[in-house]
ROZAVEX-355493 format. One line per field, with one value per residue: residue number from 1; x, y, z of N, C-alpha, C in turn. Coordinates in nm, 2 decimals. Each point is the difference from the previous one (the first is absolute). Example, Ala and Ser with C-alpha at 12.3 -4.5 7.8 and 13.67 -1.06 7.14 Angstrom:
<pts>
i	[1/2]
n.c1	[1.32/-0.04]
n.c2	[-0.57/0.11]
n.c3	[0.78/-0.07]
ca.c1	[-0.09/0.09]
ca.c2	[0.12/0.11]
ca.c3	[0.00/0.00]
c.c1	[0.09/-0.08]
c.c2	[0.12/0.11]
c.c3	[0.00/0.08]
</pts>
This chain:
<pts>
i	[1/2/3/4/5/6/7/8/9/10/11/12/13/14/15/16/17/18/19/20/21/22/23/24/25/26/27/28/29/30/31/32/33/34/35/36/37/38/39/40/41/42/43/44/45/46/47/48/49/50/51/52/53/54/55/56/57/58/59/60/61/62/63/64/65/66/67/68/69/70/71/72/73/74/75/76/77/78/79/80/81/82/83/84/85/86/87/88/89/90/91/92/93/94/95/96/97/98/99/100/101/102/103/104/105/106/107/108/109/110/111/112/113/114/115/116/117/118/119/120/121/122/123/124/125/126/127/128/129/130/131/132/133/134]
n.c1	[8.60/0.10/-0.02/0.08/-0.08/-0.08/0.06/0.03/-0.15/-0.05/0.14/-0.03/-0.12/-0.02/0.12/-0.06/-0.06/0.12/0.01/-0.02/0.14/-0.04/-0.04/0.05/-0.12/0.03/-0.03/0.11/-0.10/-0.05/0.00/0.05/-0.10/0.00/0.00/-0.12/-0.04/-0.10/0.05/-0.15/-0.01/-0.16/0.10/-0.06/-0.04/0.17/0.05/0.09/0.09/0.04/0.08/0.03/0.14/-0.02/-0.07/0.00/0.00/-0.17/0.04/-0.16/0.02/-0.13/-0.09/-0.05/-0.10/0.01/-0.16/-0.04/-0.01/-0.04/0.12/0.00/-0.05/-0.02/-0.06/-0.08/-0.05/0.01/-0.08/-0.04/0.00/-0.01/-0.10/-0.04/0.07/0.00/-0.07/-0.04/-0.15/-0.04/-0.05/-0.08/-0.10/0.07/0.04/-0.07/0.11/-0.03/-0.13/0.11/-0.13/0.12/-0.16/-0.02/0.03/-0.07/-0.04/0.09/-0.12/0.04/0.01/-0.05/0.05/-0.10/0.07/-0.07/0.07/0.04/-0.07/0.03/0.02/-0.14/0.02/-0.06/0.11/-0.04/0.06/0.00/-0.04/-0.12/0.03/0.08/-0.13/-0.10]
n.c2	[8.93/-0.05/0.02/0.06/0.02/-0.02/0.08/0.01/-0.04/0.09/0.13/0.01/0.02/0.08/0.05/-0.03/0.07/0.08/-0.01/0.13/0.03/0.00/0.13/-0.06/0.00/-0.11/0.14/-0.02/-0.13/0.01/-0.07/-0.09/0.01/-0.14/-0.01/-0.01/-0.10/0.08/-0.01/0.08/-0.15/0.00/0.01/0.08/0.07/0.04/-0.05/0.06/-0.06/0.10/-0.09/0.11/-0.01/0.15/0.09/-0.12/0.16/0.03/-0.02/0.06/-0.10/0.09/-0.07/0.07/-0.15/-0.02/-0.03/0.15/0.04/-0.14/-0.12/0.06/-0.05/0.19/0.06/-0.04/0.07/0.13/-0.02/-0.08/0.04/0.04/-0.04/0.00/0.12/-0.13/0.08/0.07/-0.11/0.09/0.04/0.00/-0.02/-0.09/-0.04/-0.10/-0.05/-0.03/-0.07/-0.10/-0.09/-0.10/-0.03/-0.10/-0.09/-0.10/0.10/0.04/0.09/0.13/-0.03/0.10/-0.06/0.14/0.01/0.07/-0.01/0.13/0.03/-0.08/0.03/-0.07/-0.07/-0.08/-0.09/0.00/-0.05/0.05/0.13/0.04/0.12/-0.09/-0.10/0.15]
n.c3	[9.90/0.04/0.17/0.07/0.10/-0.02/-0.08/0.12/0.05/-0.06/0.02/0.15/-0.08/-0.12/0.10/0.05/-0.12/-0.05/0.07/0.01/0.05/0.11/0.02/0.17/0.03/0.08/0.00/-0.10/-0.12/-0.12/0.08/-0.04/-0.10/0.12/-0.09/0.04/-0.06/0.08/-0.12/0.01/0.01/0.07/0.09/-0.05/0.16/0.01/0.11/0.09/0.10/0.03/0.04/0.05/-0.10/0.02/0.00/-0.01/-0.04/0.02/-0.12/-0.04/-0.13/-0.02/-0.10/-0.06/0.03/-0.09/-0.06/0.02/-0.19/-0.06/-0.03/-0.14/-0.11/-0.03/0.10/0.03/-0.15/0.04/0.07/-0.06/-0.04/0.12/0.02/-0.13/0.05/0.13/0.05/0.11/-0.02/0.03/0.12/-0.09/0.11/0.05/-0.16/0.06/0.04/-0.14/0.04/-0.03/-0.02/-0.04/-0.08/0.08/-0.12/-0.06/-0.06/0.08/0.07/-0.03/0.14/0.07/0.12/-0.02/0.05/0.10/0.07/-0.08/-0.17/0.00/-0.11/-0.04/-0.09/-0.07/-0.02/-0.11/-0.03/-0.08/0.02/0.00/0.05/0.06/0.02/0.01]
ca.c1	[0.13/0.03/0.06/0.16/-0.01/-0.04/0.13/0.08/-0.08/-0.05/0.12/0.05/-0.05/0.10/0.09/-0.06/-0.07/0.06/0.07/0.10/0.01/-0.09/0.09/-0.07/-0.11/-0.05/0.12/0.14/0.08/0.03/0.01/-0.02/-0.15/-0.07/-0.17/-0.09/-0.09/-0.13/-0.09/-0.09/0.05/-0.02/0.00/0.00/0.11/0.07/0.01/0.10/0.05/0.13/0.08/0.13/0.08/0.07/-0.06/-0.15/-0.15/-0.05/-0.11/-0.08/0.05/-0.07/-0.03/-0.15/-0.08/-0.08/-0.01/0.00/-0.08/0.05/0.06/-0.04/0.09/0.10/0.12/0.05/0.10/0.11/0.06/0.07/0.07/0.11/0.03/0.04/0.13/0.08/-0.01/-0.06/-0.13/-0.07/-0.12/-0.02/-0.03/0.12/0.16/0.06/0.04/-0.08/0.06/-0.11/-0.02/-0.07/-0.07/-0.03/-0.11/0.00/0.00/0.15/0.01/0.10/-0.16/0.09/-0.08/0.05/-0.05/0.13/0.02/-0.04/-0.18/-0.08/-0.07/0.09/-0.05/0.04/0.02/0.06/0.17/-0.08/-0.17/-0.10/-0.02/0.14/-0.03/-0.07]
ca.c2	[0.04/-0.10/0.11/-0.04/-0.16/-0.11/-0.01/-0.07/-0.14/-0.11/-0.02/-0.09/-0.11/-0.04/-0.05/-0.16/-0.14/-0.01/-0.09/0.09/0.08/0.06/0.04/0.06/0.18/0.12/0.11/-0.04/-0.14/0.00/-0.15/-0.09/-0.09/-0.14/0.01/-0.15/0.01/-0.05/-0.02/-0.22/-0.04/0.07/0.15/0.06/0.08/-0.08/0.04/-0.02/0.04/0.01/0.02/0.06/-0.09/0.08/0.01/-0.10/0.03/-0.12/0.04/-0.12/0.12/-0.05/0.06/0.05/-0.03/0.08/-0.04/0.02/-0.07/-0.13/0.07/0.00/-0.07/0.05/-0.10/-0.19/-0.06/0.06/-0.06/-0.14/0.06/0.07/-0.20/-0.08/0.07/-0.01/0.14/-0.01/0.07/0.09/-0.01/0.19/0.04/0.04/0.01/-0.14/-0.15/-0.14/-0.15/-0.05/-0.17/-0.10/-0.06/-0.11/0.06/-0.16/0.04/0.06/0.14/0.04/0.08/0.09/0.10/0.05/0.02/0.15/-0.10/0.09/-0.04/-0.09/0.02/-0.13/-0.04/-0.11/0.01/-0.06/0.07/0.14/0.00/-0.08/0.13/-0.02/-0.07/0.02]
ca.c3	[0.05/0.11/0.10/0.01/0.10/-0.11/-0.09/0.07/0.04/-0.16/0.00/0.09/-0.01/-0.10/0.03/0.14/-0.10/-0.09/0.09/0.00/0.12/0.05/0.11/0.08/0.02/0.15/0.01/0.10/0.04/-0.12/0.03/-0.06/0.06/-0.09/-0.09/0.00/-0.15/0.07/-0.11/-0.04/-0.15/-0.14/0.00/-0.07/-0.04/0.06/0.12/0.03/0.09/-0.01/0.19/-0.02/0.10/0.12/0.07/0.00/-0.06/-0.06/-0.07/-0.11/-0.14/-0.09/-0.08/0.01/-0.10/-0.15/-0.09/-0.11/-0.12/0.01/-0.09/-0.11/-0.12/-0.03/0.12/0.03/-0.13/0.01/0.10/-0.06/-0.15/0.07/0.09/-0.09/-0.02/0.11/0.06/0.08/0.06/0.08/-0.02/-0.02/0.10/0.06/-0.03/0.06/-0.13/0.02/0.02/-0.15/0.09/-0.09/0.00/-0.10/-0.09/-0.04/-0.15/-0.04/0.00/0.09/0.11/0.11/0.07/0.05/0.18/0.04/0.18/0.06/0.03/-0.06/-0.12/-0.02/-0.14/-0.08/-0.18/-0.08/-0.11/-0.03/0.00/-0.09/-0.09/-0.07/-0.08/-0.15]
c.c1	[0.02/0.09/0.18/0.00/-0.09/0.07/0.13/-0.01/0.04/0.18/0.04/-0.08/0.04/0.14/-0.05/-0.06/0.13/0.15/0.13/0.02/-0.09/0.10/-0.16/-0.02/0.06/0.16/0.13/0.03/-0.01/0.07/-0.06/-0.17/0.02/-0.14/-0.04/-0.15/-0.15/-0.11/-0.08/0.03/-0.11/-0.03/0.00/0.12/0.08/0.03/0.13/0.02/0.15/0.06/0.17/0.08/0.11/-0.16/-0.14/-0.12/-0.02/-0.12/-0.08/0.01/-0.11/-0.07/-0.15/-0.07/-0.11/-0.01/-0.08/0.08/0.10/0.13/-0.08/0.08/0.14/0.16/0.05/0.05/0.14/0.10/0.05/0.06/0.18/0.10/0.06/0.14/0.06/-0.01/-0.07/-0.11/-0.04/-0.17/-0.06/-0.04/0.06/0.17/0.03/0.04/-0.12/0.11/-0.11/0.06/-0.03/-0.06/-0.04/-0.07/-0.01/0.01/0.13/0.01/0.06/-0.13/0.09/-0.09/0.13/-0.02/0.09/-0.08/-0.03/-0.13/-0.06/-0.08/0.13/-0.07/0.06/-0.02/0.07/0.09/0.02/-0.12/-0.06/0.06/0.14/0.06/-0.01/0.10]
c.c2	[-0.05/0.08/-0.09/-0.13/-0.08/-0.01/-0.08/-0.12/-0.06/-0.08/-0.14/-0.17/-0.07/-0.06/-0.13/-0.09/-0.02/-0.09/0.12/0.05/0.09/0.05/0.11/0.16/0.09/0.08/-0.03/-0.10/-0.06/-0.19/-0.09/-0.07/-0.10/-0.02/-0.13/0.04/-0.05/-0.02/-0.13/-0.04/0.05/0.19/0.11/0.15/-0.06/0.09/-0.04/0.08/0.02/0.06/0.04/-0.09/0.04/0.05/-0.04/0.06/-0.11/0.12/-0.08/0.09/-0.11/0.08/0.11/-0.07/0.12/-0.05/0.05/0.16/-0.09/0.05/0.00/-0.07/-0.01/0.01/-0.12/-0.05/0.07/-0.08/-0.15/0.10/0.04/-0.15/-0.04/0.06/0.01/0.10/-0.01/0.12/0.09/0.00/0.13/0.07/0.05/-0.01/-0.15/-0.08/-0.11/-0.12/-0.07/-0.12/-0.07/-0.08/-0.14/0.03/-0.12/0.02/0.04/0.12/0.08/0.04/0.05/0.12/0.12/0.11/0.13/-0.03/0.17/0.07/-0.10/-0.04/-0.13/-0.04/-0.13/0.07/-0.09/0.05/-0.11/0.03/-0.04/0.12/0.00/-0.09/-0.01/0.05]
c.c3	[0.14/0.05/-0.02/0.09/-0.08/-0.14/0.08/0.05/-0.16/-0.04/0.05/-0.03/-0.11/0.02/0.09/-0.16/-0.06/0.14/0.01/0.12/0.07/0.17/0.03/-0.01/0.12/-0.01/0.10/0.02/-0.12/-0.02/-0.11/0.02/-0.07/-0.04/0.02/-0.07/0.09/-0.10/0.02/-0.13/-0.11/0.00/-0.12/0.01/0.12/0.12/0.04/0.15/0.03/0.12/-0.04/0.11/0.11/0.06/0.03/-0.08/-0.11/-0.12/-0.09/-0.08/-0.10/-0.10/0.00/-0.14/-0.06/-0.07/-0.09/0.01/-0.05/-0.13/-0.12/-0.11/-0.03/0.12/-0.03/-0.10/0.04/0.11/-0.03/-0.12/0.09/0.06/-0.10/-0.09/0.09/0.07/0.12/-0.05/0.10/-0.01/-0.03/0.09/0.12/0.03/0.09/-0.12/0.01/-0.01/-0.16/0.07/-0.16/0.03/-0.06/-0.12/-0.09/-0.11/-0.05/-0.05/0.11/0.13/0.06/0.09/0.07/0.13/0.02/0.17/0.07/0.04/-0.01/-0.11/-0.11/-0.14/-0.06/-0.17/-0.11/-0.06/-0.17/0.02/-0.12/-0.19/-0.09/-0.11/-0.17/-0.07]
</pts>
């Protein structure tokens, strides 16, 4: 169970990955924040800085990596199963949207990785899996 300020961090970060409005914290100026992305390229969970455009505060709005317990099967089918109904994915752990990255693949099978920038908890896969098959 996650306190109301970390329910609110987790809010505001979701709004900085998803490229959404973001308005300043500090009480009584509620100003417009420009978001900048301090993510390393092979960053796992994503970092961001955000400077309000009336009153210069400057905040870091990032993630808490976790990695465990890692996702299980049953997620991750659920989770391409939800991708593949145009829908937005959540991560079970902590309600963040994934991101699904297509993968080269030489064989012309479907690869896809998928990544949540909040913990860090990341996976490759095939589509269909192997159990869909039979």
């Amino acid at each position: 169970m996650r306190s109301e300020q970390e329910r609110e961090a987790h809010r505001r970060f979701v709004q900085a990955l998803q490229h959404e409005h973001v308005t300043c914290a500090k009480p009584g100026c509620g100003g417009p924040m420009q978001v900048t992305d301090h993510t390393p390229h092979n960053g796992k969970v994503k970092k961001y800085e955000a400077e309000c455009e009336q009153c210069h505060a400057v905040e870091q709005i990032t993630g808490k990596e976790e990695h465990a317990p890692p996702w299980d099967i049953a997620s991750i089918t659920m989770m391409a199963e939800i991708h593949l109904l145009h829908d937005q994915p959540t991560c079970p752990y902590d309600d963040t949207p994934i991101t699904f990255i297509s993968l080269p693949n030489p064989r012309r099978k479907a690869r896809y990785r998928l990544l949540c920038y909040y913990c860090g908890r990341h996976t490759e896969m095939n589509w269909p899996p192997p159990e869909a098959k039979r």
